[in-house]
MDTraj code that builds the backbone (N, CA, C; nanometers):
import mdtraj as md
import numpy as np

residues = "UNK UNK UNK UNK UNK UNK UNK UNK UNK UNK UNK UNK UNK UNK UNK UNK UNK UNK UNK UNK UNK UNK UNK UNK UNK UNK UNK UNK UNK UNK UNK UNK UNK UNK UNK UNK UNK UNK UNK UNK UNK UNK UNK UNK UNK UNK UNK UNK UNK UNK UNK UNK UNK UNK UNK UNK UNK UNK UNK UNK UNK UNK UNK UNK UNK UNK UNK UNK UNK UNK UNK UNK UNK UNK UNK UNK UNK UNK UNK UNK UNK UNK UNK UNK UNK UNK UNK UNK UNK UNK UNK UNK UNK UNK UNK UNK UNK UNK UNK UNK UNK UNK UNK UNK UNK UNK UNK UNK UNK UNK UNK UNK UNK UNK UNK UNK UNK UNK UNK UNK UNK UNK UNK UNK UNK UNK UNK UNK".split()
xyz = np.array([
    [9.2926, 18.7878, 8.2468],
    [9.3168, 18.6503, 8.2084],
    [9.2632, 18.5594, 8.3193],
    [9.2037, 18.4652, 8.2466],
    [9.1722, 18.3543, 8.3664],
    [9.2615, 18.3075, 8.4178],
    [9.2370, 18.3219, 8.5857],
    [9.3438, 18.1854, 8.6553],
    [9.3977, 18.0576, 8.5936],
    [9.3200, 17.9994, 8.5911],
    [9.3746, 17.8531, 8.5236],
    [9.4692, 17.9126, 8.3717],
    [9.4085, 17.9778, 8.2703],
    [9.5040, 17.9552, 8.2044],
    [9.6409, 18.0577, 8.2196],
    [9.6169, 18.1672, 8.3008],
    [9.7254, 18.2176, 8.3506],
    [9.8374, 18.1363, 8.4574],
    [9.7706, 18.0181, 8.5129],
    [9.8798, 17.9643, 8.5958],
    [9.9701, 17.8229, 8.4528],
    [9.8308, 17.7885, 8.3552],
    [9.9333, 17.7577, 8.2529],
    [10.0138, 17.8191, 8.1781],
    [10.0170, 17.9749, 8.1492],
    [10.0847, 18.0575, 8.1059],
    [10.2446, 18.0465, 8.1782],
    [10.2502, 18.0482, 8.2938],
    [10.3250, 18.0590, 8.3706],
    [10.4521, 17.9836, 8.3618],
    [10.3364, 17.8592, 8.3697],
    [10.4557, 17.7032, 8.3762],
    [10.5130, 17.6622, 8.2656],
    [10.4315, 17.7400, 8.1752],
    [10.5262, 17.6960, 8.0339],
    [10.5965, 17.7972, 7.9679],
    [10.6037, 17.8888, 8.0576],
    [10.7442, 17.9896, 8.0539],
    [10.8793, 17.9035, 8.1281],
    [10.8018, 17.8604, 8.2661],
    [10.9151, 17.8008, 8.3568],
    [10.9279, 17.6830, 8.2903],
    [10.8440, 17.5960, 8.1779],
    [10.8904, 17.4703, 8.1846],
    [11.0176, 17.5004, 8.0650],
    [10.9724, 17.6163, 7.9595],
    [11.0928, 17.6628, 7.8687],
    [11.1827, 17.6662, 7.9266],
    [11.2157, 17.7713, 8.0114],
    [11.3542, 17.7747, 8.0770],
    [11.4448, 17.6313, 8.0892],
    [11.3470, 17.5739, 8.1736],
    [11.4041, 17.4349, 8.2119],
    [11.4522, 17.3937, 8.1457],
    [11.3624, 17.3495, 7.9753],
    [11.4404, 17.2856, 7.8866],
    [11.5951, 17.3806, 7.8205],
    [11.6117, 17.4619, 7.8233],
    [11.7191, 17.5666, 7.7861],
    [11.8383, 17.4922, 7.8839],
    [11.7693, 17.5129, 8.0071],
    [11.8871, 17.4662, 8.1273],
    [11.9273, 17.3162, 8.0741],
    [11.7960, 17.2477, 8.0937],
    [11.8754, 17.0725, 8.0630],
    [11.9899, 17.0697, 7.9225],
    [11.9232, 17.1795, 7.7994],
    [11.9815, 17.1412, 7.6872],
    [12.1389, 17.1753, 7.6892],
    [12.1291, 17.2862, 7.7686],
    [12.2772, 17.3747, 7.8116],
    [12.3762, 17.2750, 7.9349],
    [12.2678, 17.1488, 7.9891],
    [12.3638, 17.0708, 8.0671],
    [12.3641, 16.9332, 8.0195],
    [12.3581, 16.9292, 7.8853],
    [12.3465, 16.7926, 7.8195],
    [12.2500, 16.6696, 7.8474],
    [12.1522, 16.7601, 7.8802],
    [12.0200, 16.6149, 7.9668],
    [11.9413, 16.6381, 7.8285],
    [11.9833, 16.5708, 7.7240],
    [11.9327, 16.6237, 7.5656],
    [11.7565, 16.5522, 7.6064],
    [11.7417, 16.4404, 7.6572],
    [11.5775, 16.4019, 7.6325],
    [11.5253, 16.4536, 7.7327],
    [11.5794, 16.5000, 7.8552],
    [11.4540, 16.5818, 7.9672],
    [11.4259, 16.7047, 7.9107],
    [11.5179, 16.7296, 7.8133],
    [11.4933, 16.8942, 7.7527],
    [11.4498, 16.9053, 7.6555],
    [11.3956, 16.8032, 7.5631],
    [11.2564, 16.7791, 7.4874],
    [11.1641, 16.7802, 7.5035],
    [11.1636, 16.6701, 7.6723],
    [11.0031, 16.6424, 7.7147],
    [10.9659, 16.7641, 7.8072],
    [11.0824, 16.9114, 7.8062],
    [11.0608, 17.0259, 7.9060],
    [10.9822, 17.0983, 7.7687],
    [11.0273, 17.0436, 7.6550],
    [11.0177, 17.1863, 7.5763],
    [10.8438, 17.0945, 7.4871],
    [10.8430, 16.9796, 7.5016],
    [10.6966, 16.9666, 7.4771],
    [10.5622, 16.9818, 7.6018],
    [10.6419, 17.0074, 7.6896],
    [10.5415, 17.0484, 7.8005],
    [10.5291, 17.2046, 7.7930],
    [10.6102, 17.3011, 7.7847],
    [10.6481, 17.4245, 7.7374],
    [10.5293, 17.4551, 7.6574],
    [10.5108, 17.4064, 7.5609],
    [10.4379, 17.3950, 7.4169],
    [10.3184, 17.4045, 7.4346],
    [10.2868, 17.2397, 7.5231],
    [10.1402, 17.2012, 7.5745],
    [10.0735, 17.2903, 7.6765],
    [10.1478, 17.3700, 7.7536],
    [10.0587, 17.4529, 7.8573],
    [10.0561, 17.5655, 7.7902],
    [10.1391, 17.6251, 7.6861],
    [10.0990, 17.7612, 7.6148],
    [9.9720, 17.7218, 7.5428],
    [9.9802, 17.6423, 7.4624],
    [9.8676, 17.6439, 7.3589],
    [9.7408, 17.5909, 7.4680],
    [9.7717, 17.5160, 7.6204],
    [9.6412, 17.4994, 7.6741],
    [9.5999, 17.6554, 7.7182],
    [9.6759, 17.7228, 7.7657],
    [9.6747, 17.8387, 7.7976],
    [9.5880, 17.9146, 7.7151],
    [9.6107, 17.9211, 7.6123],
    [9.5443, 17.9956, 7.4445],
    [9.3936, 17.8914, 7.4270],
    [9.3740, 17.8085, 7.4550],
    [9.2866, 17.7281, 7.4701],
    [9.1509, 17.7889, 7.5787],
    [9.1853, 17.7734, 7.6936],
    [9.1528, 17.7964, 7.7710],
    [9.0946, 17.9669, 7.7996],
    [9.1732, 18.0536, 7.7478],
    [9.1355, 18.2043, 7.7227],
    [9.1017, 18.2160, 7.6082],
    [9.0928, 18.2012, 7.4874],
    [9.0500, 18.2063, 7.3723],
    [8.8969, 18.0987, 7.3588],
    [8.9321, 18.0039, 7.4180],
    [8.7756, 17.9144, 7.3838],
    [8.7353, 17.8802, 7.5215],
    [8.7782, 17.8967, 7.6087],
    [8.7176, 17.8733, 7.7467],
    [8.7103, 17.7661, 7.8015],
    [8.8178, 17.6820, 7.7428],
    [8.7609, 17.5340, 7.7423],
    [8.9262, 17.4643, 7.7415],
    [8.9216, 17.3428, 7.8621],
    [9.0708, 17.2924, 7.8878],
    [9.0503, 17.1761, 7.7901],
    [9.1437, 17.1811, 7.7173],
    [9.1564, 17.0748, 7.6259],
    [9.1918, 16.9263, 7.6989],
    [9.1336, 16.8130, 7.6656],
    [9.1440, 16.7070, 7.7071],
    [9.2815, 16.5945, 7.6468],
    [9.3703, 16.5517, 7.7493],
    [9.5083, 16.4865, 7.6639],
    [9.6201, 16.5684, 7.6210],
    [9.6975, 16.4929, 7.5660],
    [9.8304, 16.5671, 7.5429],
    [9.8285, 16.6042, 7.3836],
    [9.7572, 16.6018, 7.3294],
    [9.7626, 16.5956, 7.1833],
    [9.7987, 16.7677, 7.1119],
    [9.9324, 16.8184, 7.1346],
    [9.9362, 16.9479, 7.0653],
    [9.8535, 16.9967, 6.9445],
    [9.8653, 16.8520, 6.8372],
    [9.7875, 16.9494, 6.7140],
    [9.6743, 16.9431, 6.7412],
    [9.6141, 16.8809, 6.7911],
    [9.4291, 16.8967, 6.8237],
    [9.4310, 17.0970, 6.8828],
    [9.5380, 17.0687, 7.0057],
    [9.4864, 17.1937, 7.0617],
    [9.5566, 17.3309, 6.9802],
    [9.6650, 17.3195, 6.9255],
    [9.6935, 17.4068, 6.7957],
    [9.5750, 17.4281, 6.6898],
    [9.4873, 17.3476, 6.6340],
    [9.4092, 17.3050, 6.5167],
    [9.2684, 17.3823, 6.6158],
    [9.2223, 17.3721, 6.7132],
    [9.1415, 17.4289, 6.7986],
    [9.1564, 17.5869, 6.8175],
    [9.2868, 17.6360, 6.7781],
    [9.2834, 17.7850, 6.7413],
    [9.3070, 17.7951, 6.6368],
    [9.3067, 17.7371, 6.5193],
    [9.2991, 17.7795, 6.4077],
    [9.4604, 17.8403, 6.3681],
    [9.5570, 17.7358, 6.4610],
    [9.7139, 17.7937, 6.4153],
    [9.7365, 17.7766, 6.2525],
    [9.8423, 17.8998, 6.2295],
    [9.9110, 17.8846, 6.1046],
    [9.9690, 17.7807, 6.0893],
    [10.0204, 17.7377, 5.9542],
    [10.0631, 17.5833, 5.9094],
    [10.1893, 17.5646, 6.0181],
    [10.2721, 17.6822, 6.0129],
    [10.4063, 17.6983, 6.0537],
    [10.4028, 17.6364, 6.2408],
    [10.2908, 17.6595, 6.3229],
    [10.2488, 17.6152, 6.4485],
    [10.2123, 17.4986, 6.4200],
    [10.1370, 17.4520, 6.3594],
    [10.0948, 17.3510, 6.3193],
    [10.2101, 17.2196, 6.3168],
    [10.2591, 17.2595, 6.1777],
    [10.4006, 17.1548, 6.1956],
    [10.5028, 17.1706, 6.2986],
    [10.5300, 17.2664, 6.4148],
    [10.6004, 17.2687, 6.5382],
    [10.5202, 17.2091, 6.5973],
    [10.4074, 17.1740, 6.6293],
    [10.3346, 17.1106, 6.6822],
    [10.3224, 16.9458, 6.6636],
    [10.3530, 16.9557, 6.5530],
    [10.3337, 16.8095, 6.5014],
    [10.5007, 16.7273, 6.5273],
    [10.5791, 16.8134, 6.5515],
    [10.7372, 16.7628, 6.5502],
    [10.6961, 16.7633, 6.7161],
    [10.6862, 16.8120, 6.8041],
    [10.7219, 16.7725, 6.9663],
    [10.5663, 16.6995, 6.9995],
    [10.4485, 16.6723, 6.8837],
    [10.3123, 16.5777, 6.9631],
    [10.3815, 16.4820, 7.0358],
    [10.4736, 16.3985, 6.9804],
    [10.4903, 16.2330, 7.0220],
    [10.5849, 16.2478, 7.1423],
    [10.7034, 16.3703, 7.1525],
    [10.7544, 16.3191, 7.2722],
    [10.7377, 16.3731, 7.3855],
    [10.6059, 16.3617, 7.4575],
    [10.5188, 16.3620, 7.5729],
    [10.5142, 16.2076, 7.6173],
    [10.5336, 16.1060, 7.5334],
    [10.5809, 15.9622, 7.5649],
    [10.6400, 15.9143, 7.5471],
    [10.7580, 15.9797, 7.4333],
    [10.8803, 15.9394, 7.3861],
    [10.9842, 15.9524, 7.4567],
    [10.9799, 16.0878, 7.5451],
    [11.0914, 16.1360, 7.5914],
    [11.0803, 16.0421, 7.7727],
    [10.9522, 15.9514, 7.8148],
    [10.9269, 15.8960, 7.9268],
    [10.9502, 15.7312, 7.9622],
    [10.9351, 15.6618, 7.8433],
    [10.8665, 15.5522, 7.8121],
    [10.9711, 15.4815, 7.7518],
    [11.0459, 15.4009, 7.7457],
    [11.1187, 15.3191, 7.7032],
    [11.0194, 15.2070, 7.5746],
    [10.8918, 15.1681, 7.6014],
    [10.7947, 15.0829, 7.5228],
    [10.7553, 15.1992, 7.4136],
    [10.7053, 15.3425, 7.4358],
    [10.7310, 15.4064, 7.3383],
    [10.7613, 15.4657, 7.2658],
    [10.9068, 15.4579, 7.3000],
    [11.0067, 15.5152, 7.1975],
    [11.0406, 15.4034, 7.1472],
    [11.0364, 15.2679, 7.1827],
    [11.1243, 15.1012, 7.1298],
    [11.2594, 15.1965, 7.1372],
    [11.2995, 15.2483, 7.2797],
    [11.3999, 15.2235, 7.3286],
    [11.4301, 15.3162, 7.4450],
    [11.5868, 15.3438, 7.4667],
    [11.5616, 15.3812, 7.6394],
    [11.5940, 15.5562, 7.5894],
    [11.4833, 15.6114, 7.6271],
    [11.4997, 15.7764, 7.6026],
    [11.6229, 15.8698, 7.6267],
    [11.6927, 15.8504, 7.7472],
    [11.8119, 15.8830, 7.7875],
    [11.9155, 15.8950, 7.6641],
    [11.9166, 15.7560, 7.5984],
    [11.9981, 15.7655, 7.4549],
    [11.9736, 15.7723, 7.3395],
    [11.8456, 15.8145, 7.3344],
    [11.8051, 15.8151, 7.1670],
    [11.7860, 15.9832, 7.1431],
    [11.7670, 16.0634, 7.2344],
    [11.8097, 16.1936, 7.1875],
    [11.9396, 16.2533, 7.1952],
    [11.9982, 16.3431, 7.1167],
    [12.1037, 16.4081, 7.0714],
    [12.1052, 16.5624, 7.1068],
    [12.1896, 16.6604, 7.1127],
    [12.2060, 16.7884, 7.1101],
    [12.0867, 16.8435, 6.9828],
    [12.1348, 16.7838, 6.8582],
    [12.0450, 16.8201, 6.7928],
    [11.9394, 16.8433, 6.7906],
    [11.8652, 16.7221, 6.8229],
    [11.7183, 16.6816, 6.8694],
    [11.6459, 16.8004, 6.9528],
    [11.7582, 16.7892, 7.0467],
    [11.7033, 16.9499, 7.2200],
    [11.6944, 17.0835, 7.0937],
    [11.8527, 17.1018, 7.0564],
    [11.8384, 17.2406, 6.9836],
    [11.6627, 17.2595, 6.9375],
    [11.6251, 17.1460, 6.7685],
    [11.5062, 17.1612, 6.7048],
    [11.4129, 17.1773, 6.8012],
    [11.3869, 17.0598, 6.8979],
    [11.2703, 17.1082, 6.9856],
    [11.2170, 17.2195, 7.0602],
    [11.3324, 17.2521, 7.1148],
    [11.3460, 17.4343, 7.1857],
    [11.3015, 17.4691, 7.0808],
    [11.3709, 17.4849, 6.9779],
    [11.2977, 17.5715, 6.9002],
    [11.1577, 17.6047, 6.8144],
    [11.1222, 17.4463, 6.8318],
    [11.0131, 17.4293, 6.7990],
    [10.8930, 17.4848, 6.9451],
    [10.9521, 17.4787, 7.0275],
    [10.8851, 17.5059, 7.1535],
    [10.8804, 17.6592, 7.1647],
    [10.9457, 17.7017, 7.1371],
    [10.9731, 17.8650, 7.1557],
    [10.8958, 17.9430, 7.0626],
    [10.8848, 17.8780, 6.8986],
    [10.7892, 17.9643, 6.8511],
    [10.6473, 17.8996, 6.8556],
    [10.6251, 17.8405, 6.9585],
    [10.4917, 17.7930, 6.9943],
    [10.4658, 17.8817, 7.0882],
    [10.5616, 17.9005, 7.2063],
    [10.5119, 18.0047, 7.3315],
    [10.5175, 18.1279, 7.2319],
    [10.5693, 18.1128, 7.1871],
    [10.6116, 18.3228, 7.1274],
    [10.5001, 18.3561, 7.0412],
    [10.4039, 18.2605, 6.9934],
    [10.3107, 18.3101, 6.8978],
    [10.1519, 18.3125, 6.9821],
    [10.1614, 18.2039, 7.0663],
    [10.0767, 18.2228, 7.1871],
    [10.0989, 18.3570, 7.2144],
    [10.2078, 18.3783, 7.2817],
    [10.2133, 18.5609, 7.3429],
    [10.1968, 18.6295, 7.2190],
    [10.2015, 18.6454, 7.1221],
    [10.2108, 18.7476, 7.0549],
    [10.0247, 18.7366, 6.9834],
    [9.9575, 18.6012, 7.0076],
    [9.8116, 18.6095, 6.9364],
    [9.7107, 18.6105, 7.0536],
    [9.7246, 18.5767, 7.2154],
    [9.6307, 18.5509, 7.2965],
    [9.6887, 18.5984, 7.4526],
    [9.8220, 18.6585, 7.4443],
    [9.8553, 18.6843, 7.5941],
    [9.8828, 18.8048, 7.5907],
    [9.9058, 18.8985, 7.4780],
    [9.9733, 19.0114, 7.4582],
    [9.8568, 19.1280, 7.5173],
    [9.7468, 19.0958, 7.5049],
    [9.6899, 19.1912, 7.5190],
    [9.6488, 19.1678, 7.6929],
    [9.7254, 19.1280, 7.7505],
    [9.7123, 19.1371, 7.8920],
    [9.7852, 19.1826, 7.9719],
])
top = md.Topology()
chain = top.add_chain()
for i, resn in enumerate(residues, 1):
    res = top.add_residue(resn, chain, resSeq=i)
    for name in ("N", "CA", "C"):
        top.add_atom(name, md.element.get_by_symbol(name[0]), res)
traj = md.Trajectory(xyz[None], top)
């Protein structure tokens, strides 16, 4: 595996965790924007070893749609695109992030984050 995308492999194991930890200590929006970073370095990861090439921006479905993910990646992808500025930005969420996510919110996202890393490993890391 290449360096670069093996050191993104890495961080978006550790950035999963993180979000698990925040969601398990009630920091419900840092553990969205853990579990859309989670997301974004697997699929750059799969990016990067699969096409050789670091995807430019934060845009998950571009770099999902760039491997040719199933619908099911696809729409996990499309549920955590926006909060890479949602979960930061008070102007773009039109409001203050801290309180506009819920337990709920963390639960879906983890999970939306998890079968993003897990299908990465199981279509582009497994064989390493």
């Amino acid at each position: 595996m290449r360096k670069e995308a093996e050191n993104n492999w890495a961080q978006a194991r550790a950035d999963l965790a993180t979000a698990v930890t925040l969601r398990d200590a009630g920091v419900y929006y840092a553990s969205v924007f853990f579990a859309q970073q989670s997301a974004e370095k697997a699929l750059r990861a799969a990016n990067m070893e699969s096409l050789n090439k670091n995807p430019k921006g934060h845009n998950l479905i571009a770099m999902a749609n760039n491997l040719n993910a199933p619908i099911e990646i696809m729409n996990f992808s499309a549920e955590l695109n926006a909060d890479f500025l949602n979960t930061r930005s008070p102007e773009a969420a039109d409001g203050i992030p801290f309180q506009l996510y819920t337990q709920e919110d963390a639960i879906l996202h983890l999970q939306a984050a998890q079968e993003i890393v897990e299908w990465v490993r199981n279509t582009y890391i497994s064989m390493y």
